[in-house]
Z-matrix of the N, CA and C atoms (Angstrom, degrees):
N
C 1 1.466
C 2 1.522 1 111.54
N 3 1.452 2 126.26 1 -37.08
C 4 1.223 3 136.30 2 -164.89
C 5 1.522 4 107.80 3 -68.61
N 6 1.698 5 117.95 4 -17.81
C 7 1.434 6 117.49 5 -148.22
C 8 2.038 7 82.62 6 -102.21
N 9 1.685 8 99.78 7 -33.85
C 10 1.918 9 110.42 8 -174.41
C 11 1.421 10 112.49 9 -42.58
N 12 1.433 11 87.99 10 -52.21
C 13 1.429 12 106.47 11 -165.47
C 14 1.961 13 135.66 12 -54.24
N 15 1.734 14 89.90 13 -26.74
C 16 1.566 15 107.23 14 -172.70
C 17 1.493 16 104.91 15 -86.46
N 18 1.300 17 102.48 16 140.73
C 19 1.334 18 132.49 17 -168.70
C 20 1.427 19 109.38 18 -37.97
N 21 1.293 20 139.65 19 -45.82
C 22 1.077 21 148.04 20 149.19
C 23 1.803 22 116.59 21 -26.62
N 24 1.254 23 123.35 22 -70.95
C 25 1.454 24 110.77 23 156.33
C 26 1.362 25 147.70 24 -67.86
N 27 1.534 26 97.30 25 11.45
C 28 1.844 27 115.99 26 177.39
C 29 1.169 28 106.99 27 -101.66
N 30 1.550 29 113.78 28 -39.16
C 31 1.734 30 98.95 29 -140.05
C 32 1.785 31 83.50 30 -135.01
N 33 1.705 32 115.99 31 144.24
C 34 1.361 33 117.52 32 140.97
C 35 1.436 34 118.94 33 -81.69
N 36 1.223 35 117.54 34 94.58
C 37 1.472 36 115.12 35 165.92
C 38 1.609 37 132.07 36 -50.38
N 39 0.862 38 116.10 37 -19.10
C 40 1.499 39 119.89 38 159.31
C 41 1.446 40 118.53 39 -62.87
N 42 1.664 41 125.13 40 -15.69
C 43 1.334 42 130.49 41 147.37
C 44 1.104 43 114.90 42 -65.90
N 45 1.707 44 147.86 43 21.47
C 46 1.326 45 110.92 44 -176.77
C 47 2.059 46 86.25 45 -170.58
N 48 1.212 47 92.48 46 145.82
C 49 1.838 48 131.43 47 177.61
C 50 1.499 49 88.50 48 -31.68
N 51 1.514 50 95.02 49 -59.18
C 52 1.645 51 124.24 50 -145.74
C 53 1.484 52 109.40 51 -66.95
N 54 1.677 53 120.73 52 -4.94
C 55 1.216 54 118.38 53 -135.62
C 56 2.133 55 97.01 54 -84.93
N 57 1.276 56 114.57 55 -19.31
C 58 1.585 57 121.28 56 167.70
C 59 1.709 58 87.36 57 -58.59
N 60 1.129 59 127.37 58 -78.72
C 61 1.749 60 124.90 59 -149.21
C 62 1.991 61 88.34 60 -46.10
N 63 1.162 62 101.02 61 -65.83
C 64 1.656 63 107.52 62 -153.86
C 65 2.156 64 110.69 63 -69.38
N 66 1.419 65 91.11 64 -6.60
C 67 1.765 66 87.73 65 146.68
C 68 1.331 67 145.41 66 -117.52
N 69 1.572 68 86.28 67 38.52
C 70 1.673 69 122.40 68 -179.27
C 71 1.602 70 113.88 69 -95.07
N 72 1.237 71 95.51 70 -14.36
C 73 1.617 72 91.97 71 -164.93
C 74 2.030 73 105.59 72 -141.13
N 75 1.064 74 130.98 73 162.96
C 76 1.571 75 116.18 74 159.40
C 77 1.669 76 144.39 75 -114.34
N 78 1.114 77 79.16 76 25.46
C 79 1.736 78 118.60 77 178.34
C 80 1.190 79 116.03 78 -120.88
N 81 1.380 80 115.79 79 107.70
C 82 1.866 81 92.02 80 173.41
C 83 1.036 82 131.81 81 -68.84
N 84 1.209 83 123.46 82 -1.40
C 85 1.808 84 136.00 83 174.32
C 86 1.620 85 108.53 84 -73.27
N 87 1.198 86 115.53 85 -29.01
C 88 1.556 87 129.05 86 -155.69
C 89 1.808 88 88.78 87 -81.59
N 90 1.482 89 131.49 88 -22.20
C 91 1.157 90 119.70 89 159.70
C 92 1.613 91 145.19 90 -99.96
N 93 1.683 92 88.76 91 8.05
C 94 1.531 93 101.80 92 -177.04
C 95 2.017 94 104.96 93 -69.63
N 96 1.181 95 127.29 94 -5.77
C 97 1.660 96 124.50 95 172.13
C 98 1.649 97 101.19 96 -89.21
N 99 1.326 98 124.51 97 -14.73
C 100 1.429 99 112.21 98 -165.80
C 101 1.592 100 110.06 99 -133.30
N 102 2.078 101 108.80 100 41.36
C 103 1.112 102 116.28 101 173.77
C 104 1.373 103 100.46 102 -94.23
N 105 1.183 104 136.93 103 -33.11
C 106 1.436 105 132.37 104 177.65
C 107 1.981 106 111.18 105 -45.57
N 108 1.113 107 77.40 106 -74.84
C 109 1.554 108 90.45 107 -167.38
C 110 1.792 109 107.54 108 -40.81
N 111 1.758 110 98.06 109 -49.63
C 112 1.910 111 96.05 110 -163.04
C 113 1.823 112 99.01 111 -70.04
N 114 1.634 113 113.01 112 -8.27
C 115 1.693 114 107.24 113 168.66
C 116 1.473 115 114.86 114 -48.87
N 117 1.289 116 95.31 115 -55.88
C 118 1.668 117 129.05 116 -155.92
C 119 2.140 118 97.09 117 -59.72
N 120 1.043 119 75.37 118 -41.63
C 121 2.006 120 88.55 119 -161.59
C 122 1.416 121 99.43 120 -69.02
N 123 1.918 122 108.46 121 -46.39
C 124 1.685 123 100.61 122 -158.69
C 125 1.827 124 84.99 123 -93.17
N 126 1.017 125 137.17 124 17.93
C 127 1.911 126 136.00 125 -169.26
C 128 1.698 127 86.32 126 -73.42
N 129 1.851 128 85.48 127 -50.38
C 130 1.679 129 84.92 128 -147.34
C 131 1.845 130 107.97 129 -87.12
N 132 1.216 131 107.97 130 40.66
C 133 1.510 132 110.72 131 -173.89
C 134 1.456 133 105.92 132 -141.20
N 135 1.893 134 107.75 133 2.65
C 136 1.489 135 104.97 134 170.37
C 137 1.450 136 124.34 135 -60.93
N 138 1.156 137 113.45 136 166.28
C 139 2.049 138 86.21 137 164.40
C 140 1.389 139 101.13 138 -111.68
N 141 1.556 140 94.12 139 137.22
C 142 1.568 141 124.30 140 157.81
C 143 1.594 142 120.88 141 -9.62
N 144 1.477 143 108.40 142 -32.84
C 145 1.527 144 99.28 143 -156.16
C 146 1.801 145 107.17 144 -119.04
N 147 1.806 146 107.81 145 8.86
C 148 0.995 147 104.24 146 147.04
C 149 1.967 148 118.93 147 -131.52
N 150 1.278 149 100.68 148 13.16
C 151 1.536 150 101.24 149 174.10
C 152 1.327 151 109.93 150 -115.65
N 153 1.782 152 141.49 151 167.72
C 154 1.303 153 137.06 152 154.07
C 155 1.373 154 98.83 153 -116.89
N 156 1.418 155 97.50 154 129.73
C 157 1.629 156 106.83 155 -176.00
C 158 2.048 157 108.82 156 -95.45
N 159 1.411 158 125.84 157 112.09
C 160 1.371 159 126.12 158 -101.74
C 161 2.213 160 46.99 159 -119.16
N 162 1.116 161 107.34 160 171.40
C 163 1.478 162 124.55 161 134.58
C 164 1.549 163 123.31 162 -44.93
N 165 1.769 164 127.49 163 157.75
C 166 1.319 165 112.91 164 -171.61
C 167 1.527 166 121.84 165 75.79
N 168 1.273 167 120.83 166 -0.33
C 169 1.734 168 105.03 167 -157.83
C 170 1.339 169 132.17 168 51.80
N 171 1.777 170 105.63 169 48.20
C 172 1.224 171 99.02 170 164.09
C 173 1.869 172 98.33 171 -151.49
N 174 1.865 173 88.30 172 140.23
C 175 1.120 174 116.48 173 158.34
C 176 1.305 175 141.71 174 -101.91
N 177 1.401 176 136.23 175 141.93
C 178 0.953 177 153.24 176 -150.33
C 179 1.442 178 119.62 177 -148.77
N 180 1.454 179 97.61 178 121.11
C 181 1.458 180 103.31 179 -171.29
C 182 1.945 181 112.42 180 -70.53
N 183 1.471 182 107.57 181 132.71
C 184 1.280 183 80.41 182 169.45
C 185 1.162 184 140.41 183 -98.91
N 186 1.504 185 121.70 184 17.62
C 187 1.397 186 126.22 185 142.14
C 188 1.640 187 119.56 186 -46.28
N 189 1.644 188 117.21 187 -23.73
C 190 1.425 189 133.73 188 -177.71
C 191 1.682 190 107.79 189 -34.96
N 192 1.186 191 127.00 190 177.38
C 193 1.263 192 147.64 191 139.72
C 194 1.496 193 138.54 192 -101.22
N 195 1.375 194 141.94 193 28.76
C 196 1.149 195 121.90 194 -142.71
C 197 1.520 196 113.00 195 -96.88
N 198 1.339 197 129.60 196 105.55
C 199 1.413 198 133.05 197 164.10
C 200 1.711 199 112.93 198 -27.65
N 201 1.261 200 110.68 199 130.54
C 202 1.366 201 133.98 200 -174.32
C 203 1.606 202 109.14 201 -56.55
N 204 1.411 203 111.66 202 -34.29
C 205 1.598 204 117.03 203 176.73
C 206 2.038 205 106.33 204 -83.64
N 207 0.994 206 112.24 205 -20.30
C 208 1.351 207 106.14 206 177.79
C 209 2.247 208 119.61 207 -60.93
N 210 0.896 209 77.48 208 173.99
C 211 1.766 210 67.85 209 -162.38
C 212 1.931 211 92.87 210 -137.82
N 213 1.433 212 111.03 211 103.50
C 214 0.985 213 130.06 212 165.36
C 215 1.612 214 111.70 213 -87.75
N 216 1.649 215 94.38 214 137.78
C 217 1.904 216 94.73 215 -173.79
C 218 2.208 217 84.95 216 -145.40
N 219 1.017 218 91.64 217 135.94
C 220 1.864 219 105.11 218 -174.51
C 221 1.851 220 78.71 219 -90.86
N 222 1.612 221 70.15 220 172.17
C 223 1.706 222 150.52 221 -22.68
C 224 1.189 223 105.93 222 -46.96
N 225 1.217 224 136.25 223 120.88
C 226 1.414 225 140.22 224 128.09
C 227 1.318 226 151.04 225 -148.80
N 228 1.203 227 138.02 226 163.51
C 229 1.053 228 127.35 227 -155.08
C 230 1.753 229 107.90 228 -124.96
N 231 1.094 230 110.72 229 140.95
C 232 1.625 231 136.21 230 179.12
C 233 1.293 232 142.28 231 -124.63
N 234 1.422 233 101.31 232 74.25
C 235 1.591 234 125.01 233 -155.25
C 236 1.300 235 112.17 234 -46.35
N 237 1.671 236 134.27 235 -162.18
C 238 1.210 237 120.25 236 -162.69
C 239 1.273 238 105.40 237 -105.47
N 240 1.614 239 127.90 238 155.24
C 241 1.085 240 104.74 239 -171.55
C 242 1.643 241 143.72 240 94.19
N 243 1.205 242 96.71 241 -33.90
C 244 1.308 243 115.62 242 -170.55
C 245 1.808 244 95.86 243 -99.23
N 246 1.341 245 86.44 244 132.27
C 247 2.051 246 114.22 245 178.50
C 248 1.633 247 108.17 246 -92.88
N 249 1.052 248 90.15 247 123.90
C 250 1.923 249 105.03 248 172.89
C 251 1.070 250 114.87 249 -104.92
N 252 1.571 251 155.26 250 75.90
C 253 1.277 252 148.38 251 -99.02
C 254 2.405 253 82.76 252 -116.98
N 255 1.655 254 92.47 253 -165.89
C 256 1.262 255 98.78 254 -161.48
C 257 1.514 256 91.77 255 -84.79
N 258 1.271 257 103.33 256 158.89
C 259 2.051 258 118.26 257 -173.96
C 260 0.986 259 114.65 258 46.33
N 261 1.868 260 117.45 259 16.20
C 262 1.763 261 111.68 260 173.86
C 263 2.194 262 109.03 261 -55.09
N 264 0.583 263 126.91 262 163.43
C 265 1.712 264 125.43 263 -169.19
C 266 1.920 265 90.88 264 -135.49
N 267 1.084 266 117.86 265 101.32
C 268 1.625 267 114.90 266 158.10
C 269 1.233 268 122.61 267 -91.12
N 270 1.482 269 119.19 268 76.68
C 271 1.722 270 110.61 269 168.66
C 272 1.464 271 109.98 270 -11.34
N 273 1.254 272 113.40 271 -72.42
C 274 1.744 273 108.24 272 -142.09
C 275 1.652 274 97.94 273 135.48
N 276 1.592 275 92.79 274 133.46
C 277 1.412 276 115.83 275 162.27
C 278 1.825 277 96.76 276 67.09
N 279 1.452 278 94.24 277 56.20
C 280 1.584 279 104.18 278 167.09
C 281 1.591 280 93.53 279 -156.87
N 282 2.024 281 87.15 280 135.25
C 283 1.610 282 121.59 281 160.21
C 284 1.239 283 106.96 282 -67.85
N 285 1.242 284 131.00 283 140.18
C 286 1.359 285 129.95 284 165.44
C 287 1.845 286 101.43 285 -134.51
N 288 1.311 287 106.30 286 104.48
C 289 1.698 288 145.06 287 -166.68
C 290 1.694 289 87.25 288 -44.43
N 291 1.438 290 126.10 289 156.37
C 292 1.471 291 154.44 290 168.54
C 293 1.946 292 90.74 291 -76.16
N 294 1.511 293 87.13 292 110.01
C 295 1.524 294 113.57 293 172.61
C 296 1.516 295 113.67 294 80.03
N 297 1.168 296 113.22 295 21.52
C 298 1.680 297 119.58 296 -176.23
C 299 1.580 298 124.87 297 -81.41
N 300 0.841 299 125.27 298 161.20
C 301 1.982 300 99.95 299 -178.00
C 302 1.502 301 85.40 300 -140.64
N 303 1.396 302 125.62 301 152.66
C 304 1.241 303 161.38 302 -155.30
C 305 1.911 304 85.48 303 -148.88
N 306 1.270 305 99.65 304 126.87
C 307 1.364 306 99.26 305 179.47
C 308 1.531 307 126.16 306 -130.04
N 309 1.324 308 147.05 307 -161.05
C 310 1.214 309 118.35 308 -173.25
C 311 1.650 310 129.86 309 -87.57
N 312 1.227 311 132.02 310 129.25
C 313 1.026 312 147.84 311 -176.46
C 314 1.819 313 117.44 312 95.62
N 315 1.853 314 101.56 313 11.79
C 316 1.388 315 104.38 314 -171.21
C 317 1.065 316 125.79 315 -62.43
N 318 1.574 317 152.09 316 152.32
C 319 0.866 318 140.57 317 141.66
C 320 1.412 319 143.47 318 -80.80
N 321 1.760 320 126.56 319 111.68
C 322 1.651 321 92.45 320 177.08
C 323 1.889 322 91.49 321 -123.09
N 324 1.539 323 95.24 322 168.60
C 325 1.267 324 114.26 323 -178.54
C 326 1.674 325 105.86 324 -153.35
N 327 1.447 326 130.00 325 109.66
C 328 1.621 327 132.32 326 -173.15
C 329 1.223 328 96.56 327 6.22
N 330 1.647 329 81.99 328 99.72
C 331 1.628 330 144.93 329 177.61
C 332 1.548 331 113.66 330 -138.17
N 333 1.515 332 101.88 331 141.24
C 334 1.426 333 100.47 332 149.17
C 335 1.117 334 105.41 333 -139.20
N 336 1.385 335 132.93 334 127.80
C 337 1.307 336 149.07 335 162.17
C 338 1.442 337 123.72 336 -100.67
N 339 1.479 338 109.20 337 109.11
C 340 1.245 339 131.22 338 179.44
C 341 1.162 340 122.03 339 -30.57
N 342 1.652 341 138.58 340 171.78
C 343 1.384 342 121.62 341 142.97
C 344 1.551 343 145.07 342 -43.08
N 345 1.216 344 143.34 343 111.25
C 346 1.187 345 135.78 344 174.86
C 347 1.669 346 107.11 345 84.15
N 348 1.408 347 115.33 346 33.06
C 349 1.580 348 112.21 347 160.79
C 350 1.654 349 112.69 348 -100.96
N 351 1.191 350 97.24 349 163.00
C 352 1.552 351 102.56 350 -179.51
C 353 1.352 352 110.73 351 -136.35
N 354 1.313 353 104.62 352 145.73
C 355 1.247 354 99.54 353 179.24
C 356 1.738 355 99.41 354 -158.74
N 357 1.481 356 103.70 355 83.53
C 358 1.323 357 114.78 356 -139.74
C 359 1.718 358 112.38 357 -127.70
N 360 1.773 359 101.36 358 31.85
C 361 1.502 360 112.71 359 -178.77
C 362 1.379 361 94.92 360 -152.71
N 363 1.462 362 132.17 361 120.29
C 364 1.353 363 136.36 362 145.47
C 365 1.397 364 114.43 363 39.65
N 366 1.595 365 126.41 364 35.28
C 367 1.574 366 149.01 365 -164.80
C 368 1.679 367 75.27 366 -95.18
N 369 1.864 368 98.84 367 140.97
C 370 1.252 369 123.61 368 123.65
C 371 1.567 370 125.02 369 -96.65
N 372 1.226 371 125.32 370 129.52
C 373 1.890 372 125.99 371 159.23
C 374 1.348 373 107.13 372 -137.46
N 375 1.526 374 100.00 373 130.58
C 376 1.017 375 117.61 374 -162.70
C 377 1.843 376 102.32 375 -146.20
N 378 1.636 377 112.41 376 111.17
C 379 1.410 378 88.83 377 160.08
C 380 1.207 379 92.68 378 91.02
N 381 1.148 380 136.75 379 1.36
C 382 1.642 381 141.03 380 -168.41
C 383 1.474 382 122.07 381 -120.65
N 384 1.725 383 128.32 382 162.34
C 385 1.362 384 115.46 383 160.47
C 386 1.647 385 106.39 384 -132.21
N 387 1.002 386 100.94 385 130.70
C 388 2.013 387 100.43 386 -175.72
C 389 1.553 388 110.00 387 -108.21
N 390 1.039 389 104.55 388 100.96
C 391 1.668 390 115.35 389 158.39
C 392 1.355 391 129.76 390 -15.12
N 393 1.634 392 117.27 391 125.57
C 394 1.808 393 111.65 392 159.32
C 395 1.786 394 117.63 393 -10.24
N 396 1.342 395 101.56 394 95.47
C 397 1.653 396 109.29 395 170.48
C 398 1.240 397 104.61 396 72.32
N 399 1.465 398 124.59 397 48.43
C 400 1.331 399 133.63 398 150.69
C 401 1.370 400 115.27 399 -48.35
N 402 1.101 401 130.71 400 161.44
C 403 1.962 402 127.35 401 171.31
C 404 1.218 403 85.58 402 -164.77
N 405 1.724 404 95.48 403 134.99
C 406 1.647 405 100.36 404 169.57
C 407 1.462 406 91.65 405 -126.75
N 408 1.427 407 115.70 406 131.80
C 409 1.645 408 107.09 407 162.70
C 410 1.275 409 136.85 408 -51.09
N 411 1.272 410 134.48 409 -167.45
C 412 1.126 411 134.20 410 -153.23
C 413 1.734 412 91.61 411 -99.80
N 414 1.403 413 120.97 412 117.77
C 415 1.369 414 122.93 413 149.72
C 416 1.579 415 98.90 414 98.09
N 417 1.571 416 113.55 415 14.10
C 418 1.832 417 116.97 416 -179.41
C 419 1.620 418 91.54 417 -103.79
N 420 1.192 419 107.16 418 142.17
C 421 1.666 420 139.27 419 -173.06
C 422 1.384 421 108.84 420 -111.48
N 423 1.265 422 100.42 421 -178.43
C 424 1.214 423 108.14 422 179.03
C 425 1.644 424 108.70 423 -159.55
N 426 1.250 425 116.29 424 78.15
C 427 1.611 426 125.41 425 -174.70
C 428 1.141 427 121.80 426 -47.42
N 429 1.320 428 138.35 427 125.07
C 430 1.700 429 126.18 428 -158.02
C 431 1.638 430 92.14 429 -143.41
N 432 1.577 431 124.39 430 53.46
C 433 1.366 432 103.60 431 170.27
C 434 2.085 433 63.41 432 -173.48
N 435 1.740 434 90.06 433 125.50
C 436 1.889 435 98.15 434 159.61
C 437 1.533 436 117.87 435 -62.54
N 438 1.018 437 126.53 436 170.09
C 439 1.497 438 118.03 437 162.94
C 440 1.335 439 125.99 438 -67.20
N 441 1.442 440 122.14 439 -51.22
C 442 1.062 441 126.90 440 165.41
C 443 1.598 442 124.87 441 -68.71
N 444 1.244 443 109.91 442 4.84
C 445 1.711 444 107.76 443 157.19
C 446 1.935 445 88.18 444 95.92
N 447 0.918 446 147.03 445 -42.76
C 448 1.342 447 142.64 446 -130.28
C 449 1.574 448 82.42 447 -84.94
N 450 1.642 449 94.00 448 173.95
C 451 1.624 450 111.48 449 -168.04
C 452 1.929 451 94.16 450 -77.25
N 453 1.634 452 84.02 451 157.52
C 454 1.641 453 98.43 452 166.16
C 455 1.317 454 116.69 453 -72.00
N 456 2.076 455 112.16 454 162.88
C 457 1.148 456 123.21 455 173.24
C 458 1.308 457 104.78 456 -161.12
N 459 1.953 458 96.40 457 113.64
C 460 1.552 459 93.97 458 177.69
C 461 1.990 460 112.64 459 -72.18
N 462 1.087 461 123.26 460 139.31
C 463 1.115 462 126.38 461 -153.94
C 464 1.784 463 96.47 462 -136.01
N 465 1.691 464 117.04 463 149.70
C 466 1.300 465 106.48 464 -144.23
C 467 2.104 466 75.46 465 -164.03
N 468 1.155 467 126.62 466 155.17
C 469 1.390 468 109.53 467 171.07
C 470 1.531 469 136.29 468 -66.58
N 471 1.245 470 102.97 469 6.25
C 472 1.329 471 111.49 470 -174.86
C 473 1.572 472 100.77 471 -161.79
N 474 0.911 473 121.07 472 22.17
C 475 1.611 474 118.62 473 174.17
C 476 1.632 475 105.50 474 -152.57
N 477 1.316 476 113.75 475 128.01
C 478 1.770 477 120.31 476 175.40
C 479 1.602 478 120.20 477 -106.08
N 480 1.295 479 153.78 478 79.18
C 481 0.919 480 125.49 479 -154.19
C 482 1.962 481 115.98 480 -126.18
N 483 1.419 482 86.65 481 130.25
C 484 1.359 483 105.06 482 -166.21
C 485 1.520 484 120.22 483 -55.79
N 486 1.447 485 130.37 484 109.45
C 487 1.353 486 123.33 485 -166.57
C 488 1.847 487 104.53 486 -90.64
N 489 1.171 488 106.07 487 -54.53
C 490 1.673 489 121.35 488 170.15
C 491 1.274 490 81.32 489 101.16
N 492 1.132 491 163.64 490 55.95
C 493 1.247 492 170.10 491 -169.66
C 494 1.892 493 89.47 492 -147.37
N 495 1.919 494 91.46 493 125.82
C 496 1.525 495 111.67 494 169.92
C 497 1.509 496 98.33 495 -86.47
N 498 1.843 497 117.85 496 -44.12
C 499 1.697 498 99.16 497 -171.75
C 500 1.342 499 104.88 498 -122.19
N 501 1.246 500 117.78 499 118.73
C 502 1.212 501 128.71 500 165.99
C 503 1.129 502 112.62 501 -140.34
N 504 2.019 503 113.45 502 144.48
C 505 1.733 504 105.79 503 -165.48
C 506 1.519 505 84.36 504 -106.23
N 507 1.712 506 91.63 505 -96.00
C 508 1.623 507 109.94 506 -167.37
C 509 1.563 508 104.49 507 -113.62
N 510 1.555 509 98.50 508 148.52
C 511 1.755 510 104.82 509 146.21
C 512 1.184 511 113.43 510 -131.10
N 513 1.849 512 126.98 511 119.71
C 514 1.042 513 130.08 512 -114.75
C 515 1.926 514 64.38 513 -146.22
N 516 1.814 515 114.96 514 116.01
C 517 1.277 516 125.98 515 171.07
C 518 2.093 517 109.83 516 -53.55
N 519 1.162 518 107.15 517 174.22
C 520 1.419 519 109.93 518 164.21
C 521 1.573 520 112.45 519 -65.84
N 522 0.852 521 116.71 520 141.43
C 523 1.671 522 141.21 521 -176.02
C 524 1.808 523 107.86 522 35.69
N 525 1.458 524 92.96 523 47.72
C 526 1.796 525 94.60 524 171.72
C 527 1.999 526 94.20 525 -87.75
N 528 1.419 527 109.26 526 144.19
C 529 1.161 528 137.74 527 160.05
C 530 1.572 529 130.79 528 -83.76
N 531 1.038 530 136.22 529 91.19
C 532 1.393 531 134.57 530 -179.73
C 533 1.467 532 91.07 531 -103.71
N 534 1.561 533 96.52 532 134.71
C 535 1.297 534 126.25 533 155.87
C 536 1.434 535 138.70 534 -73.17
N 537 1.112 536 156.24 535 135.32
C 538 1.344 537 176.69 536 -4.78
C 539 1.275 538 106.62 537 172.85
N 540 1.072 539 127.29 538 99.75
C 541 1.842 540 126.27 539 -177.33
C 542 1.358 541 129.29 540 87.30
N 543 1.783 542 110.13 541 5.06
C 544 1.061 543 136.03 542 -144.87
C 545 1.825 544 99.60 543 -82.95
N 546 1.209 545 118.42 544 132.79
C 547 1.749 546 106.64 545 168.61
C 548 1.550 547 102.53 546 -122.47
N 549 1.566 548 96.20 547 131.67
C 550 1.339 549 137.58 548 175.51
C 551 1.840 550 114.72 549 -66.81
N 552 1.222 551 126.50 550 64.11
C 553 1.342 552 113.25 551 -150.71
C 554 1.966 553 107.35 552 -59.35
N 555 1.523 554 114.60 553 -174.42
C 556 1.390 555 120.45 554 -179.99
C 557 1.648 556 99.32 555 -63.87
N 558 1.480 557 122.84 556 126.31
C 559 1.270 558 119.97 557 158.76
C 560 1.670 559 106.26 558 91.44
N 561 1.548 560 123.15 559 27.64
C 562 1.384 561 128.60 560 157.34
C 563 1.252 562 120.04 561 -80.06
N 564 1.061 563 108.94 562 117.21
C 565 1.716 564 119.79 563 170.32
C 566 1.877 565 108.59 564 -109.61
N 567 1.239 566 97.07 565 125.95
C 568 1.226 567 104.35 566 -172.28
C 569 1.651 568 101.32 567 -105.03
N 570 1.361 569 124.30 568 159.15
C 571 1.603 570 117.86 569 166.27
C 572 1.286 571 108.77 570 -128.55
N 573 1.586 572 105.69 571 153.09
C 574 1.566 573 97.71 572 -167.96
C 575 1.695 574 138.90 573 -53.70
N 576 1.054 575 96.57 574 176.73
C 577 1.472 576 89.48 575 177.87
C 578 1.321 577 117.64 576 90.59
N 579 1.359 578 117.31 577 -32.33
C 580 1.683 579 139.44 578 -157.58
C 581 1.307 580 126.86 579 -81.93
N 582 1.494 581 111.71 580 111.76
C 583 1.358 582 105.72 581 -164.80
C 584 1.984 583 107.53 582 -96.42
N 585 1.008 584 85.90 583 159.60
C 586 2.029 585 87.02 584 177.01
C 587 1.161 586 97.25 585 -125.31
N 588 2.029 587 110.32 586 137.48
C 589 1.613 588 107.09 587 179.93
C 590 1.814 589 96.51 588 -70.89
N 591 1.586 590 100.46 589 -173.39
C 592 1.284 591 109.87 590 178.08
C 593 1.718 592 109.24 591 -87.48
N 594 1.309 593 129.97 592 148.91
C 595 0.986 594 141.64 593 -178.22
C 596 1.600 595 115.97 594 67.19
N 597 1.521 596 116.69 595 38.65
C 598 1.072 597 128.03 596 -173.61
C 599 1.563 598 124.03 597 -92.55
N 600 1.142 599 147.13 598 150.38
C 601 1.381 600 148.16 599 -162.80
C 602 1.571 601 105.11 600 -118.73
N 603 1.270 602 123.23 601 96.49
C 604 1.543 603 114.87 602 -162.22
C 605 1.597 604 100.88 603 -102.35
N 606 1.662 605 114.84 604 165.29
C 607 1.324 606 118.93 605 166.35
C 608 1.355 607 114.57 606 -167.97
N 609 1.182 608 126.76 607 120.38
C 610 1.165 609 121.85 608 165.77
C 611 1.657 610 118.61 609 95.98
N 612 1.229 611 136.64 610 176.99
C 613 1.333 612 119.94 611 -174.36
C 614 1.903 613 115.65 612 -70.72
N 615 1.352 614 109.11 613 134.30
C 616 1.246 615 119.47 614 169.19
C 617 1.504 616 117.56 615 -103.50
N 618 1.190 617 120.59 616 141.24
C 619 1.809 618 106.91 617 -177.61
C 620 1.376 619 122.07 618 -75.22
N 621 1.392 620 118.22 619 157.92
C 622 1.817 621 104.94 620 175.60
C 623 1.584 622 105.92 621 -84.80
N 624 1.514 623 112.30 622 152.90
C 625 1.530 624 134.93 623 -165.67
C 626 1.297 625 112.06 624 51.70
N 627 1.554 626 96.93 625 50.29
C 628 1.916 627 89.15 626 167.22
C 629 1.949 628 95.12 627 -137.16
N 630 1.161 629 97.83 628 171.94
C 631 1.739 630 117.75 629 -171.72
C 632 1.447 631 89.57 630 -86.23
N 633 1.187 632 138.93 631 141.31
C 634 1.640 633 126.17 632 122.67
C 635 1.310 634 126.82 633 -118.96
N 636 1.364 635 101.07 634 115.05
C 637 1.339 636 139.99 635 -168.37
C 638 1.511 637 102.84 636 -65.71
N 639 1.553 638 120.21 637 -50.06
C 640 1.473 639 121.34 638 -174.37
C 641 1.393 640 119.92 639 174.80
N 642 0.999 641 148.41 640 169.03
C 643 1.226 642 119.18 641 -172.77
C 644 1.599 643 132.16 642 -77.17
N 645 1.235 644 125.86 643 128.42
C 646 1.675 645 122.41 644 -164.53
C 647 1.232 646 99.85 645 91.82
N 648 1.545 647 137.37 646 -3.00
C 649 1.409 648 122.77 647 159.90
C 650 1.889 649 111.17 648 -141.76
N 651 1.233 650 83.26 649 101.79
C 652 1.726 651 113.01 650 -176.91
C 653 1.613 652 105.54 651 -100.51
N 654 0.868 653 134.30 652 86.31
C 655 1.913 654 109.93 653 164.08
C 656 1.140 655 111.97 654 -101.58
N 657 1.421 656 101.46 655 156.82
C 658 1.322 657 130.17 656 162.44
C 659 1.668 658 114.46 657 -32.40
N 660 1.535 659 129.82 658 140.30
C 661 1.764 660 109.39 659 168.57
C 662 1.619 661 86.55 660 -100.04
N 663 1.734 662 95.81 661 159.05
C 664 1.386 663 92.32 662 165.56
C 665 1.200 664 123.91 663 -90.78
């Protein structure tokens, strides 16, 4: 599980802005404290003549889309291409990936979202990074604080591993599928390929190219 998990077997980095910050570290969790800052650093090194550098520390591509009711809050950045639909809500200190859609009533809060994910129905992400052609269904979350407050632990059937991280949601592989109403509990690691049914209760590491059906029944796809 320990070898699934590193950034290297989740994510193509050549999909994403972010890809200097996230080959800094070999965990993708190990960079969710130092998305603010690497916004701020690479904002001011875009060029002029395809970004508008908005007030707040945030840029925006202007190939972008962003609906007039959406509510942008920096640092962040908004690659080209990519649609911010109406009542999208951007905390702050979220990438939003080349061709990605943020959709209405979404939530993000330090995020990075890859190229070409969507997450384009009544989504919270928070605390998360979603892979090349992520899709989250309509109204699936991603919970990034336990109930009882204590630190996260990605957890695997035979492997536990200690993040020391209080908020962490999801890391959601390249072209994993979550289904419709679905919650992402604190400390889900998803691997690519991987689809989640709808109305599913997730936790802990799932493998890439498998179904999960529910918990204790994962298969293989063929």
């Amino acid at each position: 599980m320990m070898e699934a998990i590193k950034i290297r077997n989740l994510y193509d980095l050549r999909e994403t802005i972010a890809a200097p910050l996230l080959e800094q570290a070999e965990y993708p969790w190990e960079v969710l404290g130092r998305i603010r800052d690497f916004i701020i650093a690479l904002g001011n090194t875009l060029p002029a003549e395809r970004f508008e550098k908005r007030d707040g520390d945030i840029w925006v591509a202007k190939s972008a889309k962003v609906a007039p009711t959406a509510c942008l809050n920096g640092p962040c950045i908004v690659d080209e291409d990519a649609e911010i639909r109406h009542c999208a809500f951007v905390r702050g200190s979220a990438i939003i990936g080349k061709g990605a859609v943020v959709g209405n009533s979404t939530e993000l809060k330090n995020v990075i979202l890859f190229n070409q994910v969507q997450v384009p129905h009544y989504n919270y992400v928070g605390d998360s990074i979603l892979g090349f052609k992520a899709h989250m269904g309509a109204g699936s979350i991603t919970s990034n604080v336990k109930s009882d407050k204590t630190l996260v632990v990605v957890k695997s059937r035979d492997v536990q591993f200690e993040t020391g991280l209080k908020k962490f949601g999801a890391m959601l592989g390249d072209r994993v599928e979550v289904g419709c109403n679905s919650v992402l509990n604190p400390g889900t690691v998803v691997g690519r390929n991987t689809n989640i049914y709808p109305l599913s209760r997730v936790r802990g590491y799932i493998p890439a190219d498998s179904i999960f059906k529910e918990e204790g029944n994962i298969v293989e796809k063929k």
